[in-house]
C-alpha positions as CSV (number, residue, x, y, z in Angstrom):
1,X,0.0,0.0,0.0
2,X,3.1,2.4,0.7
3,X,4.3,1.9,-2.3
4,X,1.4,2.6,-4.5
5,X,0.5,5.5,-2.3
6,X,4.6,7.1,-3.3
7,X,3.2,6.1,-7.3
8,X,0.2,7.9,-7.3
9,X,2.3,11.1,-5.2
10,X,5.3,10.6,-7.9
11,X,1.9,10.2,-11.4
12,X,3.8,8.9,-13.8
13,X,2.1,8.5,-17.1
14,X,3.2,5.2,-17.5
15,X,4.0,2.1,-14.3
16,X,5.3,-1.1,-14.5
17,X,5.9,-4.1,-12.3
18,X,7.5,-7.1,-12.3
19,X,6.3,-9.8,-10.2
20,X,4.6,-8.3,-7.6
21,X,1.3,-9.9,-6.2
22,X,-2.0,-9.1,-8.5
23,X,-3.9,-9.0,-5.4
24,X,-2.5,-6.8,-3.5
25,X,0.0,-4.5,-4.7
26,X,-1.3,-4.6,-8.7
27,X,-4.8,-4.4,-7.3
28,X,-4.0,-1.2,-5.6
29,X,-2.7,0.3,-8.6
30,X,-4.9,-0.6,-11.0
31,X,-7.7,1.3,-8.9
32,X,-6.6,4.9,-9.8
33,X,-4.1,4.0,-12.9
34,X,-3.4,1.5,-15.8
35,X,-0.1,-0.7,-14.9
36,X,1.5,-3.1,-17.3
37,X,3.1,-5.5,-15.4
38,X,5.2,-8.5,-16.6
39,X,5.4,-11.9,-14.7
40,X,7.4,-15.4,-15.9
41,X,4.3,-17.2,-15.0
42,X,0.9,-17.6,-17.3
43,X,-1.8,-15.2,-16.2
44,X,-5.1,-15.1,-16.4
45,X,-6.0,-11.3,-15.9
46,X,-9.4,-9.5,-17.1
47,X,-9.6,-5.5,-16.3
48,X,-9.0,-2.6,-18.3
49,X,-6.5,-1.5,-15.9
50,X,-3.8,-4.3,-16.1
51,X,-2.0,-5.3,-19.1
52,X,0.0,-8.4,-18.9
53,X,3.1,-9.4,-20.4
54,X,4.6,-12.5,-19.8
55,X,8.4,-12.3,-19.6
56,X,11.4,-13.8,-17.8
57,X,13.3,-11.0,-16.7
58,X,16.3,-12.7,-16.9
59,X,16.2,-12.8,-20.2
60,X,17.6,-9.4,-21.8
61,X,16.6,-10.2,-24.9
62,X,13.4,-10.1,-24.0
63,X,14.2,-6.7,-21.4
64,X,15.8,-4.5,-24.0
65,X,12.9,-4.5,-26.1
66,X,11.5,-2.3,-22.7
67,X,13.5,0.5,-21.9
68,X,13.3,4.2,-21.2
69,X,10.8,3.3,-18.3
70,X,9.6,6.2,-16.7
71,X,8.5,4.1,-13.3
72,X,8.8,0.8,-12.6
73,X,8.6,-1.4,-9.6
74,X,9.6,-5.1,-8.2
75,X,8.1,-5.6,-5.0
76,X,8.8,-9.4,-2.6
77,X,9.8,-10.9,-6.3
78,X,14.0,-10.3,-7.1
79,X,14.5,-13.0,-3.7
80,X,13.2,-15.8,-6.0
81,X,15.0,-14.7,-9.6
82,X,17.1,-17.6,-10.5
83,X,15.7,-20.2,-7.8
84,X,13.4,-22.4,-10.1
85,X,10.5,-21.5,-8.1
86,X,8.1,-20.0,-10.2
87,X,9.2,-22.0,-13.3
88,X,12.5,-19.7,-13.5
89,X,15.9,-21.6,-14.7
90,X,17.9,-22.1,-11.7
91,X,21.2,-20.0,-12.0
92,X,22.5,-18.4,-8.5
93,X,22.9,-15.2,-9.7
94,X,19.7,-14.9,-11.4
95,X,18.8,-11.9,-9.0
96,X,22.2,-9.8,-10.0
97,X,21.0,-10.7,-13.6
98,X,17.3,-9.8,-13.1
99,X,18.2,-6.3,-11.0
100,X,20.8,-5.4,-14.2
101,X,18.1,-6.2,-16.7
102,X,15.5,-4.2,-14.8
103,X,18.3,-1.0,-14.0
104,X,18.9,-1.2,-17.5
105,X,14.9,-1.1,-18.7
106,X,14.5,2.3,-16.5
107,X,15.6,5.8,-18.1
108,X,18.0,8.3,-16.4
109,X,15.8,9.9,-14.1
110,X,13.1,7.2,-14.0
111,X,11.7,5.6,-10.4
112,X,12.5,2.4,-9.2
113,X,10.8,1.2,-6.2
114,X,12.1,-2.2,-5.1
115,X,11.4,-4.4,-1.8
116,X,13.2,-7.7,-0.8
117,X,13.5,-9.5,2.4
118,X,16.2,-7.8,4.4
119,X,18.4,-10.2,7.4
120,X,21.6,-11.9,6.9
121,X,22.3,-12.4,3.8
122,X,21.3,-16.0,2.7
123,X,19.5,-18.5,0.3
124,X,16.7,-20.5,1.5
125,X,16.5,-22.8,-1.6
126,X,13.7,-23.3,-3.7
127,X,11.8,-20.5,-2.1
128,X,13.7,-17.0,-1.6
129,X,16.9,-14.9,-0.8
130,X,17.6,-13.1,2.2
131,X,19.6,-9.9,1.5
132,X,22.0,-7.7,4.2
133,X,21.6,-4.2,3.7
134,X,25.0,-3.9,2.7
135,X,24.6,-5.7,-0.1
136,X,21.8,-4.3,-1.4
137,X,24.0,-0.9,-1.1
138,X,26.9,-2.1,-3.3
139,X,24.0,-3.5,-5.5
140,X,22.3,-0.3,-6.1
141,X,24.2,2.6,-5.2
142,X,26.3,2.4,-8.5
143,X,23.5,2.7,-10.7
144,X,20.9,5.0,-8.3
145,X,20.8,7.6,-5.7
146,X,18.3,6.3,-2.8
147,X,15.2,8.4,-2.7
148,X,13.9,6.6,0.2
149,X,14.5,3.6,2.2
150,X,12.0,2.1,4.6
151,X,11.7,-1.0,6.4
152,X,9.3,-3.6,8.1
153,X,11.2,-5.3,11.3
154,X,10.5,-8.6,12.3
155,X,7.6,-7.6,14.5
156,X,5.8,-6.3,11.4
157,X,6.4,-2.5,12.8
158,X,6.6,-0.5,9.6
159,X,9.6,2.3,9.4
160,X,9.0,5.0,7.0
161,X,11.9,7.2,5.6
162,X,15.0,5.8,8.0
163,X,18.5,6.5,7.3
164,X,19.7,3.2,5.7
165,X,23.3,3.9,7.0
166,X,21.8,2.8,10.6
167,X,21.0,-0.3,9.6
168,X,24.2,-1.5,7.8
169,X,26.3,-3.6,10.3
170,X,23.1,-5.5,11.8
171,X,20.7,-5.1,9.3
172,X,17.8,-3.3,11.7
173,X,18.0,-6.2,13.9
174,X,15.8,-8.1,11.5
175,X,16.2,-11.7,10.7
176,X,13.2,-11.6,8.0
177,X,12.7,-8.3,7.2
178,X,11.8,-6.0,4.4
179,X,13.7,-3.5,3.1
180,X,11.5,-0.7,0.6
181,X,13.4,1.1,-1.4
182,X,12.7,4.2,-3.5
183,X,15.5,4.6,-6.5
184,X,16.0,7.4,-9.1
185,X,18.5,6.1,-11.6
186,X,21.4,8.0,-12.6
């Protein structure tokens, strides 16, 4: 809901996800604007607000057919890139691939707003990855400036707008986390 609440402040003429959950997050956004959103698995979606495109986002021959993306956002899906989960070809660094592909779809300037599981950093196979807030730092910071960075702790306690620098050495004492970022590529 924070998230789609920061898209309707940011009203971009064009949004799109990757991933995130059609009932939830998609559903949000789809009640004040249209979102195309692309997803690896088959979907079976009927409203004049969502148009689907079924893509692995892994696959930047697929990706560079979209770029210059105004806004686009990946919400609780990069953890599972590369883990054969969803149907996905296992490689274990399908995230780093997937999170290039994506930086490289956006346009200088354009919004990114991203959310993994934040802890120490570690796979739990066949279902997701656990990220430290360091590495998500040295994944990000050379391609975007951090807009915003908020953060649900374990206790599901929602922090809005925190300095991310607080956090690095025990990743806001979270274990299973999630860390909501806000980028502007540069």
């Amino acid at each position: 809901l924070y998230v789609a609440q920061q898209i309707s402040l940011a009203n971009p003429e064009k949004h799109f996800d990757i991933g995130s959950s059609i009932s939830s997050f998609v559903a949000h956004v789809a009640s004040f604007r249209k979102i195309h959103i692309f997803d690896i698995r088959p979907l079976d979606i009927s409203n004049k607000n969502i148009e689907f495109i079924q893509m692995d986002i892994m696959d930047s021959n697929k990706t560079k057919v979209y770029c210059n993306l105004e806004s686009l956002s990946c919400l609780h899906t990069l953890e599972h890139f590369g883990l054969g989960r969803y149907g996905d070809p296992i490689n274990y660094y399908g995230h780093e691939i997937g999170f290039r592909n994506m930086t490289n779809m956006l346009k200088e300037g354009g919004k990114f707003y991203l959310s993994v599981p934040i802890g120490n950093q570690c796979i739990e196979f066949h279902a997701h990855r656990i990220f430290s807030v360091q590495y998500l730092l040295d994944l990000i910071q050379e391609h975007f400036i951090i807009e915003k960075f908020s953060y649900i702790n374990d206790k599901n306690i929602f922090f809005e707008d925190v300095d991310y620098n607080l956090g690095i050495k025990n990743n806001f004492k979270c274990r299973f986390g999630c860390g909501i970022f806000i980028l502007v590529k540069k």
